[in-house]
C-alpha positions, 0 to 999 in steps of 0.5 A, spaced: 500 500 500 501 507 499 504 510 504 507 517 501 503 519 494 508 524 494 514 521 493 511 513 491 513 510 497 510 503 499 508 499 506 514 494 503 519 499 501 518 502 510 519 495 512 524 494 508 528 500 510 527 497 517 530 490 515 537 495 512 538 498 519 532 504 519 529 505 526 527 512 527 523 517 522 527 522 521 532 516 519 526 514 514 525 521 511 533 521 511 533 515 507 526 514 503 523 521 503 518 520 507 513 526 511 517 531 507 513 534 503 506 535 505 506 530 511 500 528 511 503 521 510 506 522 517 503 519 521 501 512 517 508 512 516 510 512 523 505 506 524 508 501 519 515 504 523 513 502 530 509 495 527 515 493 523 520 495 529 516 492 534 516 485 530 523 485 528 525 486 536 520 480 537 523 476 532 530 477 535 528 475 543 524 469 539 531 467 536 536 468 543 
C-alpha cells in the first residue's frame, strides 16, 4: 500500500528500510523521503515504523 503519494513510497519499501538498519523517522525521511513534503503521510508512516520495529525486536528475543 501507499504510504507517501508524494514521493511513491510503499508499506514494503518502510519495512524494508527497517530490515537495512532504519529505526527512527527522521532516519526514514533521511533515507526514503518520507513526511517531507506535505506530511500528511506522517503519521501512517510512523505506524508501519513502530509495527515493523516492534516485530523485528520480537523476532530477535524469539531467536536468543
Amino acid at each position: 500500500m501507499y504510504v507517501c503519494m508524494c514521493h511513491g513510497i510503499t508499506d514494503h519499501q518502510i519495512r524494508e528500510a527497517v530490515c537495512d538498519g532504519v529505526a527512527s523517522m527522521p532516519e526514514l525521511r533521511a533515507e526514503l523521503g518520507v513526511a517531507s513534503s506535505c506530511g500528511r503521510c506522517a503519521q501512517y508512516a510512523k505506524e508501519v515504523l513502530d509495527e515493523t520495529l516492534s516485530g523485528s525486536q520480537s523476532t530477535q528475543l524469539s531467536a536468543a
